[in-house]
C-alpha positions in Angstrom: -15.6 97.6 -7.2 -14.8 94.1 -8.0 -14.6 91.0 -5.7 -10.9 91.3 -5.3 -10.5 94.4 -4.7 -13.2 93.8 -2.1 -10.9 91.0 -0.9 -7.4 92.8 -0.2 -8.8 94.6 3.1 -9.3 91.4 4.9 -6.6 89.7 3.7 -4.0 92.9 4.9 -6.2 92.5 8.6 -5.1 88.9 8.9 -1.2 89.6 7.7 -1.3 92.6 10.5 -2.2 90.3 13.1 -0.4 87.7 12.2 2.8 90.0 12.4 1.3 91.8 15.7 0.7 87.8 17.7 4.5 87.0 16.2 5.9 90.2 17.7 4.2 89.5 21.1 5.4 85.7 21.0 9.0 87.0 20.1 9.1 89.7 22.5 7.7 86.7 25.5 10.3 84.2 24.4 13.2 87.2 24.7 12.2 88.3 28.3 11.2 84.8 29.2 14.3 82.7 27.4 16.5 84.6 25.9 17.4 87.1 28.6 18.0 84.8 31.4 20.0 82.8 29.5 22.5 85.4 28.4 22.4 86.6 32.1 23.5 82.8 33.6 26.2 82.5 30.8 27.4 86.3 31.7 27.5 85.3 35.5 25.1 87.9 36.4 22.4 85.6 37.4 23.0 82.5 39.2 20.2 80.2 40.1 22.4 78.2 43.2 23.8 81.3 44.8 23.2 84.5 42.2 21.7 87.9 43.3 18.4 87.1 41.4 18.6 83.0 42.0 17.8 81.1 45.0 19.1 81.9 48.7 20.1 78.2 50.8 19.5 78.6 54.1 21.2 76.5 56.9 19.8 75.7 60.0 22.7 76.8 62.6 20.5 77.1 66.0 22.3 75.1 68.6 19.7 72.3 68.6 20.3 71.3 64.9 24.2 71.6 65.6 24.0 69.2 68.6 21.9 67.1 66.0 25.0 67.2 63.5 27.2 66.3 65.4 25.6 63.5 67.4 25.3 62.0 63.7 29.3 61.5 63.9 27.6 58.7 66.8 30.9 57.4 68.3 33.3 59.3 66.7 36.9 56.8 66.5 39.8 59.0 66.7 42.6 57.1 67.1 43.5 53.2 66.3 46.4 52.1 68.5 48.4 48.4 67.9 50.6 47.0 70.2 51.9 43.4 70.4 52.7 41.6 74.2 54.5 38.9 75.5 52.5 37.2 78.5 53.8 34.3 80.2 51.6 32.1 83.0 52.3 29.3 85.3 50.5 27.1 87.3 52.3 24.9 89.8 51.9 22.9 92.6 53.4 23.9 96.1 56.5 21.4 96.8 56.1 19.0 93.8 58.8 19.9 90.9 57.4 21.9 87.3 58.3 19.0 85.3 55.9 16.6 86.9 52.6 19.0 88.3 53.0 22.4 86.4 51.8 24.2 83.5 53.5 26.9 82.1 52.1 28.9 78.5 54.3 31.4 77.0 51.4 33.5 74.5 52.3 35.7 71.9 49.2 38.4 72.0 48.5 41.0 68.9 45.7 43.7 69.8 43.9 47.1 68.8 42.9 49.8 71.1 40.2 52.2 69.4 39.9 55.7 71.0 37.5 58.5 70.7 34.3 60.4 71.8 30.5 59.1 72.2 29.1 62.2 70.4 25.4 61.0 71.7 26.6 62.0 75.1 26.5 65.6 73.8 23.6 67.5 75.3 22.3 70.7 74.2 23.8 72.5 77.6 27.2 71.8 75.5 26.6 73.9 72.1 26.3 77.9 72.4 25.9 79.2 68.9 25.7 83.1 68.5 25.2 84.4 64.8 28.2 82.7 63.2 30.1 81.9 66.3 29.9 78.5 68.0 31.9 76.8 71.0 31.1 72.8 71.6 32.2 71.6 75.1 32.9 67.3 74.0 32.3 64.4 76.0 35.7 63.0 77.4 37.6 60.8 75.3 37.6 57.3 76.6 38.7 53.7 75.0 35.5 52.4 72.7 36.9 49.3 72.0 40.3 46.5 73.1 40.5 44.0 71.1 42.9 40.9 70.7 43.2 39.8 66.6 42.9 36.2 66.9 44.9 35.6 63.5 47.9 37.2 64.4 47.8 36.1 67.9 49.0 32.5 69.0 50.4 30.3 71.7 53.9 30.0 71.7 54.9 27.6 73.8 52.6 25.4 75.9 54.6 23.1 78.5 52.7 20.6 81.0 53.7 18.1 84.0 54.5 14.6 83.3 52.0 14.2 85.7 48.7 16.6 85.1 46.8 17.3 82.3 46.5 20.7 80.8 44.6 23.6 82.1 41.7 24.0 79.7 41.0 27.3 81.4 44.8 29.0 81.1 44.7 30.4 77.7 41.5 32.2 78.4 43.1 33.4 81.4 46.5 34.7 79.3 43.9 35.7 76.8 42.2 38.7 79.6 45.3 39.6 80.8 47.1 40.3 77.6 44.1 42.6 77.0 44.1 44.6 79.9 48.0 45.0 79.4 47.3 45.8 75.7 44.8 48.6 77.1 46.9 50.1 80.0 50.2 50.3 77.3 47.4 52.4 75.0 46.7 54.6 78.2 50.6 54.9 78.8 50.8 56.4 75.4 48.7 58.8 76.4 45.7 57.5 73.4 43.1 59.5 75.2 45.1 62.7 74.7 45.1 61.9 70.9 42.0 61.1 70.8 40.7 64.3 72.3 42.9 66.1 69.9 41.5 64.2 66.8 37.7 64.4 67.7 38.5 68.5 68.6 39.7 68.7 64.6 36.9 66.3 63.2 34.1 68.3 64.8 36.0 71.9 64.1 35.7 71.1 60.4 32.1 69.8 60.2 30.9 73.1 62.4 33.0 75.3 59.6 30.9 73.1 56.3 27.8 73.8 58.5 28.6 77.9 57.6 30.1 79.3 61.3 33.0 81.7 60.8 34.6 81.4 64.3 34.5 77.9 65.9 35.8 76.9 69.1 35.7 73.0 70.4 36.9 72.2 74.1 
């Protein structure tokens, strides 16, 4: 037998296996590859939320849902602006305006912010049961009165012939148009809107967090 002839055994061994290791590497690359692929685009497998993909799990015990919701810190529901009039006079007892008063008319623009110190919230307040949850809030009370300095002025400023000006009345007009910028905010019933707001801002983060039935007092 020749050398060639001796030849063509070997060289059909090598071209089996070669086709046997390509089969196996095209048969790894379908299962591995090809087949998940086709299953994503078909909407059969879905890695965020599919049945073969990955499950997200969301901590809903009470103490991380007192934890969420003190994030919101102090939560500011309502922004109330009101503008007063306040008017103050100093005299003197039997000697005539014009010569020993001081009178200040003061044109006063404030903001009253309402809402809910979340960080009061203790964990006595959340009861979660599977996908139920009921929050008892803190009581709405006014975070913050304010008088805006720019849009606030002295009007009128009239002084005695014979004293000089009060350097202490404006600051005076200045606390008392507060505290009757406040009290009209209170008249207008901002806490009740406030309540109201906070109830609908922490409803809807206690729904994102994955309950079903939610109730916020």
């Amino acid at each position: 037998m020749s050398d060639l002839e001796n030849a063509n055994p070997n060289r059909s061994s090598r071209a089996l296996w070669v086709v046997l290791v390509g089969s196996v590497l095209l048969a790894v690359f379908v299962v591995i590859v090809l087949v998940p692929t086709l299953l994503v685009r078909a909407g059969i497998w879905s890695f965020g939320n599919g049945t073969f993909g990955r499950i997200t799990h969301i901590d809903t015990s009470a103490t991380a849902v007192v934890e969420k919701i003190r994030q919101l810190s102090r939560l500011e529901s309502v922004n109330y602006t009101v503008d007063k009039i306040v008017e103050a006079n100093k005299d003197t007892p039997g000697v005539p305006n014009f010569l020993a008063g001081d009178r200040m008319l003061f044109i006063a623009h404030g903001d009253v912010i309402a809402g809910v110190d979340l960080t009061q919230l203790g964990k006595n307040d959340v009861q979660v049961n599977g996908d139920s949850a009921q929050v008892r809030l803190p009581a709405a009370q006014i975070l913050v009165t304010r008088i805006d300095n720019t849009r606030s002025r002295v009007y009128q400023r009239t002084t005695g012939l014979l004293v000089p000006a009060d350097p202490n009345l404006e600051s005076q007009v200045r606390q008392v148009a507060e505290e009757q910028i406040r009290q009209a905010a209170l008249d207008d019933k901002i806490l009740d809107k406030a309540r109201d707001n906070a109830r609908v801002t922490v409803t809807g983060l206690l729904y994102a967090l994955g309950f079903k039935k939610v109730d916020v007092k």
